[in-house]
PAPA-777792 format. One record per residue: residue number from 0; x, z, y of N, C-alpha, C, O, CB in turn. Coordinates in nm, 2 decimals. Glycine has a CB too. Layout:
N
  seq     n.X     n.Z     n.Y    ca.X    ca.Z    ca.Y     c.X     c.Z     c.Y     o.X     o.Z     o.Y    cb.X    cb.Z    cb.Y
  NUM       X       Z       Y       X       Z       Y       X       Z       Y       X       Z       Y       X       Z       Y
...
END
This chain:
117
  seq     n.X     n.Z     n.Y    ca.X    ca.Z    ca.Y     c.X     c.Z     c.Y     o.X     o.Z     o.Y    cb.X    cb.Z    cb.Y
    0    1.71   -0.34   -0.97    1.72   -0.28   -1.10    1.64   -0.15   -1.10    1.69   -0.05   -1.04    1.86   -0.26   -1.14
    1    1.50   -0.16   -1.18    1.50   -0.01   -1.23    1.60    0.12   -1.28    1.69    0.11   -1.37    1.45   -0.03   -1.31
    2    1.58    0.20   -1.24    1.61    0.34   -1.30    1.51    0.40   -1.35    1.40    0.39   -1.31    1.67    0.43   -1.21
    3    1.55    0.49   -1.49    1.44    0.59   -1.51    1.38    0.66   -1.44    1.27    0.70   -1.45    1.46    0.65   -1.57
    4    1.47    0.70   -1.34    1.40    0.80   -1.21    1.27    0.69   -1.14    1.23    0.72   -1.03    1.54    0.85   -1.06
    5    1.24    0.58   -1.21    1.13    0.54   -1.08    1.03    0.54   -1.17    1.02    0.51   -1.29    1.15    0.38   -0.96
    6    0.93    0.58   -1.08    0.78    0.60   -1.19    0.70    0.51   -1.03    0.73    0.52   -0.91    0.70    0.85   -1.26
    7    0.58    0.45   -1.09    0.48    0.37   -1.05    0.34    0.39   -1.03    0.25    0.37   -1.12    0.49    0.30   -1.10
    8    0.33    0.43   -0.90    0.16    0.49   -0.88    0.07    0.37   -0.83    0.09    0.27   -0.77    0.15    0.62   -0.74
    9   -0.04    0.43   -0.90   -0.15    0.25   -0.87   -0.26    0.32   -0.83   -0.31    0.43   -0.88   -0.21    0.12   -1.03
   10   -0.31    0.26   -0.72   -0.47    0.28   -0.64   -0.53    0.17   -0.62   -0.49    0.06   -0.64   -0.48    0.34   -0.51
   11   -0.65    0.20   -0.56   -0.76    0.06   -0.56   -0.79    0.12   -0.38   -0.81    0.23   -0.35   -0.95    0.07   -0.72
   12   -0.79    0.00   -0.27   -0.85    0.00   -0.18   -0.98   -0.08   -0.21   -0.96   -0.19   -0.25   -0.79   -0.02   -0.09
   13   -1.09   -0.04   -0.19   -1.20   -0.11   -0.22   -1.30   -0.19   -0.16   -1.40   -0.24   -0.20   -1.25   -0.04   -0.26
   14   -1.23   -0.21   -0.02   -1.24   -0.38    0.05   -1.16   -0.33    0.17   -1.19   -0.22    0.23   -1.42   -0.47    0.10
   15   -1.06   -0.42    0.19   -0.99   -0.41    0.29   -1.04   -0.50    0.42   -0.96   -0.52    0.52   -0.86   -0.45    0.23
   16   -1.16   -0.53    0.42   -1.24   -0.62    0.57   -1.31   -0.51    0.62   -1.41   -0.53    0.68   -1.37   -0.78    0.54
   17   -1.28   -0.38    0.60   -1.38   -0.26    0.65   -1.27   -0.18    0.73   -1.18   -0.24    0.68   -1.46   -0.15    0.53
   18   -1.22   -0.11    0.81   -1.14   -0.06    0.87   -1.20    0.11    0.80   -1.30    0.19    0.82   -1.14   -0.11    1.03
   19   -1.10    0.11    0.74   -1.10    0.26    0.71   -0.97    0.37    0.58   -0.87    0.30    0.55   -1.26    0.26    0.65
   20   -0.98    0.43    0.55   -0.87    0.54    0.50   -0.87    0.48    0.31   -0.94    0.39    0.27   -0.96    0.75    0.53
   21   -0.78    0.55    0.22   -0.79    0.51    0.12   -0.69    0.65    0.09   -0.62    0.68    0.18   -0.75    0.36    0.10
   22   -0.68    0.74   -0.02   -0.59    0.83   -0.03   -0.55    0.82   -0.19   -0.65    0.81   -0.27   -0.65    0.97    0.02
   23   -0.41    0.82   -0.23   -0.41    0.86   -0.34   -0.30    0.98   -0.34   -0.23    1.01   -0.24   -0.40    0.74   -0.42
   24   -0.30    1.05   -0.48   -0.20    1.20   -0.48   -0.05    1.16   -0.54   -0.06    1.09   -0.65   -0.28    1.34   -0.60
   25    0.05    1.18   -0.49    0.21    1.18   -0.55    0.20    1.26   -0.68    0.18    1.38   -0.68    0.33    1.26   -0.43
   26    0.22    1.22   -0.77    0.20    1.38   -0.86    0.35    1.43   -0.94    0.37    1.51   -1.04    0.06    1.35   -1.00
   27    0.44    1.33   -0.82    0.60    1.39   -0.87    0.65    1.34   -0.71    0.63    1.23   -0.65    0.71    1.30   -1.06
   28    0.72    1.42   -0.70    0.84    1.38   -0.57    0.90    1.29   -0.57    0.93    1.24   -0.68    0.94    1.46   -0.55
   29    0.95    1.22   -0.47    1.08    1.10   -0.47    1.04    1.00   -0.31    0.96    1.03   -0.21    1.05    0.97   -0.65
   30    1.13    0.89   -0.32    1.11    0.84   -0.18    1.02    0.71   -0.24    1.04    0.65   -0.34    1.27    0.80   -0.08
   31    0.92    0.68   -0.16    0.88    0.54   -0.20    1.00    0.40   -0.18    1.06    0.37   -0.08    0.76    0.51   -0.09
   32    1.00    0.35   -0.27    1.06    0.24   -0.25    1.04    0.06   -0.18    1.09   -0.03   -0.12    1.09    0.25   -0.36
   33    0.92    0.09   -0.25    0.84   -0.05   -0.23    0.73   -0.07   -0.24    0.70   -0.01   -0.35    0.87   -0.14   -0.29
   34    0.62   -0.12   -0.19    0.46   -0.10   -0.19    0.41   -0.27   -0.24    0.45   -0.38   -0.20    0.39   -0.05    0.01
   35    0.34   -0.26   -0.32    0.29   -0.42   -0.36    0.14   -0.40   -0.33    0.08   -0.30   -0.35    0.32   -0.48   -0.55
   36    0.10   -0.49   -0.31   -0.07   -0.49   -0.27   -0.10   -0.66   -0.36   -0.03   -0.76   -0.33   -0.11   -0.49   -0.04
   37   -0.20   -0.66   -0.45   -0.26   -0.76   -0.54   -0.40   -0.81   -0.51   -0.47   -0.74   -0.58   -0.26   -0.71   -0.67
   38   -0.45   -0.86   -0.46   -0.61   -0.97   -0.37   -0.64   -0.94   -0.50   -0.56   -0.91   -0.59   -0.62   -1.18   -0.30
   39   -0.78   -0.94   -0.50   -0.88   -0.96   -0.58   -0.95   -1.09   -0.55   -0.98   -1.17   -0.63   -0.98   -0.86   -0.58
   40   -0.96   -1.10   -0.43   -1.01   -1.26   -0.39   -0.98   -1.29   -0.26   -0.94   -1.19   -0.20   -1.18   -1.28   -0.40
   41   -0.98   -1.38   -0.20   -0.96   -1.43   -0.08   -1.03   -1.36    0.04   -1.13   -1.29    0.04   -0.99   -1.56   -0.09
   42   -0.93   -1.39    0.17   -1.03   -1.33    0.27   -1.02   -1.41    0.37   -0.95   -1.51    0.36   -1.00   -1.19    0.31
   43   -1.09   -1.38    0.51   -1.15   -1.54    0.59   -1.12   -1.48    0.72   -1.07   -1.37    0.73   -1.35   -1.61    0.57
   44   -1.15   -1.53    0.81   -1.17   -1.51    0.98   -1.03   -1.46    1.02   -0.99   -1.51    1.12   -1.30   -1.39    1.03
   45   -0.97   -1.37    0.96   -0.86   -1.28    1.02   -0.73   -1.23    0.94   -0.76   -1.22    0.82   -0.92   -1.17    1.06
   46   -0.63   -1.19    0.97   -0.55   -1.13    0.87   -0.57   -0.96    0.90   -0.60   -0.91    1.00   -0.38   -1.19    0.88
   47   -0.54   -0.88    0.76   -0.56   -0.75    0.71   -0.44   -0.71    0.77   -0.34   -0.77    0.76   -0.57   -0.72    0.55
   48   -0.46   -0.60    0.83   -0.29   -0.52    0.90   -0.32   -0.41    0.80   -0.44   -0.38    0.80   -0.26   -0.45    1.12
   49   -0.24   -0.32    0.69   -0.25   -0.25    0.59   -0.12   -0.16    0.66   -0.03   -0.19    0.74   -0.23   -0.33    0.43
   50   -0.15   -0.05    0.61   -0.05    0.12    0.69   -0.05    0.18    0.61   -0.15    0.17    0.55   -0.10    0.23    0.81
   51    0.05    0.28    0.55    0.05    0.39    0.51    0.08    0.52    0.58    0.07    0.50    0.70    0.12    0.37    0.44
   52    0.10    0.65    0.56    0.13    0.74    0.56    0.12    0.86    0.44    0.06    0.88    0.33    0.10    0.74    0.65
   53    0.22    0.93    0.54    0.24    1.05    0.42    0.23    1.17    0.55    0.30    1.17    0.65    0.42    1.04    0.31
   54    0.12    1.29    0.52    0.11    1.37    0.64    0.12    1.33    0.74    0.20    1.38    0.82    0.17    1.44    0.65
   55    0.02    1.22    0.76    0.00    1.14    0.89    0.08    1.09    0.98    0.05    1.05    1.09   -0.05    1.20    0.95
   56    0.21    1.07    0.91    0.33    1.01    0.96    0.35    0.81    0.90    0.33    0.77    0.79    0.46    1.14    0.89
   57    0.37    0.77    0.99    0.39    0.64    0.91    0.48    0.60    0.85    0.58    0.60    0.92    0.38    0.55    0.98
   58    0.52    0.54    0.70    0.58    0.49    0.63    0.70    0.37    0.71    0.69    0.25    0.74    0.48    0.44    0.54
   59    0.77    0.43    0.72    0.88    0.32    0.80    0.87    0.20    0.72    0.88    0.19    0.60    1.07    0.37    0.81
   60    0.85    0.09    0.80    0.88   -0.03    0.74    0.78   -0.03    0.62    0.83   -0.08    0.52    1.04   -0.04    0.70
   61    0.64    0.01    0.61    0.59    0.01    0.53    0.45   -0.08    0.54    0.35   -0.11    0.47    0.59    0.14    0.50
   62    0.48   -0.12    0.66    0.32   -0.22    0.69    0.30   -0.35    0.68    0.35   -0.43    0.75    0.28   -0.23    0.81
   63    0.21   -0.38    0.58    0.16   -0.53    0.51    0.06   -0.58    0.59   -0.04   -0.51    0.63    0.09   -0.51    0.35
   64    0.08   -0.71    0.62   -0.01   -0.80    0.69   -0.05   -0.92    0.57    0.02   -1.00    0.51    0.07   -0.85    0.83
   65   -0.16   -0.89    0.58   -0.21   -0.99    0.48   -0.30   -1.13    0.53   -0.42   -1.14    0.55   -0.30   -0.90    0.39
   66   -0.23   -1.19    0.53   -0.28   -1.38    0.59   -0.39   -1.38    0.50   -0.40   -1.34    0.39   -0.14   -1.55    0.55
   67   -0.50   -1.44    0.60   -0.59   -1.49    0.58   -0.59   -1.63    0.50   -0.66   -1.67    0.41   -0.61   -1.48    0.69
   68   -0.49   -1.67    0.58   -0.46   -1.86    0.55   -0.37   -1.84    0.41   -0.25   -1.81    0.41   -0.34   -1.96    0.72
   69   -0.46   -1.89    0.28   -0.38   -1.93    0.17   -0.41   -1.83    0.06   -0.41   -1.87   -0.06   -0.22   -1.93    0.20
   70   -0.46   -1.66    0.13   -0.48   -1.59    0.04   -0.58   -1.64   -0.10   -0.64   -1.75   -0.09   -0.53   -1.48    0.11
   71   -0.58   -1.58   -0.18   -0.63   -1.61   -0.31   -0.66   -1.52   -0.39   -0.58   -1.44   -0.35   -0.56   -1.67   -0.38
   72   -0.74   -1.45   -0.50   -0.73   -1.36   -0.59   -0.54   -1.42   -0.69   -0.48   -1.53   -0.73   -0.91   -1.38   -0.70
   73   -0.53   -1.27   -0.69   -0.36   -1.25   -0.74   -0.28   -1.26   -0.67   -0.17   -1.29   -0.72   -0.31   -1.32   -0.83
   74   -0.28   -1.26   -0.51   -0.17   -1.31   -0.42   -0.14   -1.12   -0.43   -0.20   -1.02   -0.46   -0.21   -1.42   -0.24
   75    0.04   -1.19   -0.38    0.10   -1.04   -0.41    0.16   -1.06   -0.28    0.22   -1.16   -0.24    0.21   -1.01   -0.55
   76    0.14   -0.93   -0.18    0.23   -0.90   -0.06    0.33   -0.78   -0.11    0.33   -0.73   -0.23    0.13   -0.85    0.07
   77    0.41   -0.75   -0.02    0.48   -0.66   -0.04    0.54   -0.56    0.05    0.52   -0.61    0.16    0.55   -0.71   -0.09
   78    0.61   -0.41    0.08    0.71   -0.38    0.24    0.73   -0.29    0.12    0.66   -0.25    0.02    0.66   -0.32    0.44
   79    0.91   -0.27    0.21    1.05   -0.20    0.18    1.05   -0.12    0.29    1.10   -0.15    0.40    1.20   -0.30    0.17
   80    0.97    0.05    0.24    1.02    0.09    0.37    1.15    0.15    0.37    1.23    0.15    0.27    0.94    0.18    0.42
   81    1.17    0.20    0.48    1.32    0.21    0.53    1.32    0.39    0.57    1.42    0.46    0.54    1.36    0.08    0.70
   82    1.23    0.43    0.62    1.22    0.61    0.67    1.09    0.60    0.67    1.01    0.51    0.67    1.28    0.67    0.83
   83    1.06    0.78    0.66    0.96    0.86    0.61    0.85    0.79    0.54    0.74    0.73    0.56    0.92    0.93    0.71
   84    0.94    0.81    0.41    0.91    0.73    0.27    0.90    0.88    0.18    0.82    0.87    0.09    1.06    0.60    0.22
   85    0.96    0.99    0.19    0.97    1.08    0.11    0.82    1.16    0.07    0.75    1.18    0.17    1.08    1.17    0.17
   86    0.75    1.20   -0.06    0.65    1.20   -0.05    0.70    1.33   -0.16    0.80    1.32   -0.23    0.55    1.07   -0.06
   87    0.62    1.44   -0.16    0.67    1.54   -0.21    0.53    1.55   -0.33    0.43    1.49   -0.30    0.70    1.67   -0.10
   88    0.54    1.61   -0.42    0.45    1.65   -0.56    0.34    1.68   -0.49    0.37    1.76   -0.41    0.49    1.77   -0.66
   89    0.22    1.64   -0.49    0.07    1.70   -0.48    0.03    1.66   -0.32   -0.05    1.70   -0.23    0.06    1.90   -0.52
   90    0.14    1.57   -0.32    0.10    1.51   -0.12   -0.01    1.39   -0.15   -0.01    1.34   -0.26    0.28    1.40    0.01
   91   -0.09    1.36   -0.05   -0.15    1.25   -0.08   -0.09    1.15    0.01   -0.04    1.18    0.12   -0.30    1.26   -0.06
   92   -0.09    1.04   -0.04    0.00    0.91    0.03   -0.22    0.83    0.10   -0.32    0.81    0.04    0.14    0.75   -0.17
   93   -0.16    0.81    0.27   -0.26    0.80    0.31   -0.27    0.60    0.31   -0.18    0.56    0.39   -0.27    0.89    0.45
   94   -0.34    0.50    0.25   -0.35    0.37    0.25   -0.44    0.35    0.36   -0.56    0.39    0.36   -0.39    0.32    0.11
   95   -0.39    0.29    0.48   -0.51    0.22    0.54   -0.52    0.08    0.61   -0.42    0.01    0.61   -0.54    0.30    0.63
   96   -0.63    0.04    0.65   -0.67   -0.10    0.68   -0.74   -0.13    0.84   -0.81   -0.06    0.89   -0.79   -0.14    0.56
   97   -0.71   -0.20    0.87   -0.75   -0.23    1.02   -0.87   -0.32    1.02   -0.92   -0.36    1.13   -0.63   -0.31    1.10
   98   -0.95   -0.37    0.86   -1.05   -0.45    0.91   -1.10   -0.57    0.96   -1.21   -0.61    0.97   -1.08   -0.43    0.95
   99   -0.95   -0.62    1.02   -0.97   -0.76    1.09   -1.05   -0.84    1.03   -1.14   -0.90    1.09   -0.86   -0.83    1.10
  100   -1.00   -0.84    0.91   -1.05   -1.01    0.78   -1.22   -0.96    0.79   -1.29   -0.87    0.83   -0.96   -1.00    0.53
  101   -1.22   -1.06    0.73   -1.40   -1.05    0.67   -1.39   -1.13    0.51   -1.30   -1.21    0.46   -1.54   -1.16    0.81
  102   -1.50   -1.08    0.45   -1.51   -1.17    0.31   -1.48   -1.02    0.23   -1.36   -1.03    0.19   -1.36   -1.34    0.28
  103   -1.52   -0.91    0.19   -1.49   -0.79    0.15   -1.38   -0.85   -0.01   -1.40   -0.94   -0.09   -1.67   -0.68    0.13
  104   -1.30   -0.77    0.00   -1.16   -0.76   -0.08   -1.11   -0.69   -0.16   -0.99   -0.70   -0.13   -1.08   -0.76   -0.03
  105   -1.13   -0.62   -0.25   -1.06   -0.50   -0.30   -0.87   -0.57   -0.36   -0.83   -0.67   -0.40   -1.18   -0.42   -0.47
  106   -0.83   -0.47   -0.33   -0.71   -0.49   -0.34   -0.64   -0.37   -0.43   -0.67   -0.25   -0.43   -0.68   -0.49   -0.20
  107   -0.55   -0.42   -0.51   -0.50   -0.31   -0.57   -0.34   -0.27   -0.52   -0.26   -0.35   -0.50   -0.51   -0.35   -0.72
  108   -0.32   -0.10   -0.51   -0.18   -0.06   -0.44   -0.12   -0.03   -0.56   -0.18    0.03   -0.66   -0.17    0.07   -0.33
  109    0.04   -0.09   -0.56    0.12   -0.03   -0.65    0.27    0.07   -0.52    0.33    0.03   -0.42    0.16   -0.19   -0.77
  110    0.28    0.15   -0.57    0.37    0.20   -0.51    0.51    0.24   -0.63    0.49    0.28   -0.74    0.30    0.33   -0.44
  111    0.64    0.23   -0.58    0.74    0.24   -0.68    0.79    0.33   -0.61    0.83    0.32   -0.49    0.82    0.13   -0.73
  112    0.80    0.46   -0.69    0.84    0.56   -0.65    0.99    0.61   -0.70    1.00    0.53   -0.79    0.74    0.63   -0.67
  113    1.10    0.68   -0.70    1.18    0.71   -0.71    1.23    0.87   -0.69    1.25    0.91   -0.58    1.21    0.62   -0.65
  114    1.24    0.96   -0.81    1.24    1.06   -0.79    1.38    1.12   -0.75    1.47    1.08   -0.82    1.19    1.10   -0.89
  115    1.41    1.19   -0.67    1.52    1.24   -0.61    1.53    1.37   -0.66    1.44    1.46   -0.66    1.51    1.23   -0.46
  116    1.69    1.37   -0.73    1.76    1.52   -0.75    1.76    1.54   -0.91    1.81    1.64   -0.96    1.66    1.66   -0.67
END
């Protein structure tokens, strides 16, 4: 169940078959709740290992592995992290990709955020 306290931040990684950083800004405090990641199109050879952080710390329970086998444009993955999830006003939440896959991918991040206090 939603609460009003949760507001919803959206980024674009812009191919996840490249191993590299993605940043977007918190622009209200709260703990992440849940991370959705949305294919734009399929990817081949390998599965995507996807990471977050916040001040270079990793998102507990926040890491998406994205199968190769079945993917599609609109497949939806998901992680429930569990600790250092808390992301404070004007932090940037760090998105990253390990590159495995091939077949370049943009992917879109939704993060549900939850403001505390």
């Amino acid at each position: 169940m939603r609460t009003l306290n949760d507001y919803f931040l959206t980024s674009k990684m812009t191919t996840i078959s490249t191993a590299g950083s993605y940043f977007v800004t918190a622009p209200d405090s709260g703990k992440i709740q849940k991370i959705y990641v949305t294919l734009k199109n399929a990817i081949s050879s390998a599965n995507a290992a996807l990471s977050f952080e916040i001040d270079g710390v990793a998102v507990g329970d926040g890491g998406i592995t994205v199968a190769h086998s079945g993917s599609a444009a609109g497949t939806v993955h998901h992680a429930i992290p569990s600790s250092a999830n808390y992301v404070a006003e004007g932090t940037p939440i760090e998105m990253i990709t390990d590159g495995a896959s091939s077949t370049a991918c943009e992917v879109e991040v939704t993060f549900v955020i939850r403001r505390i206090g």
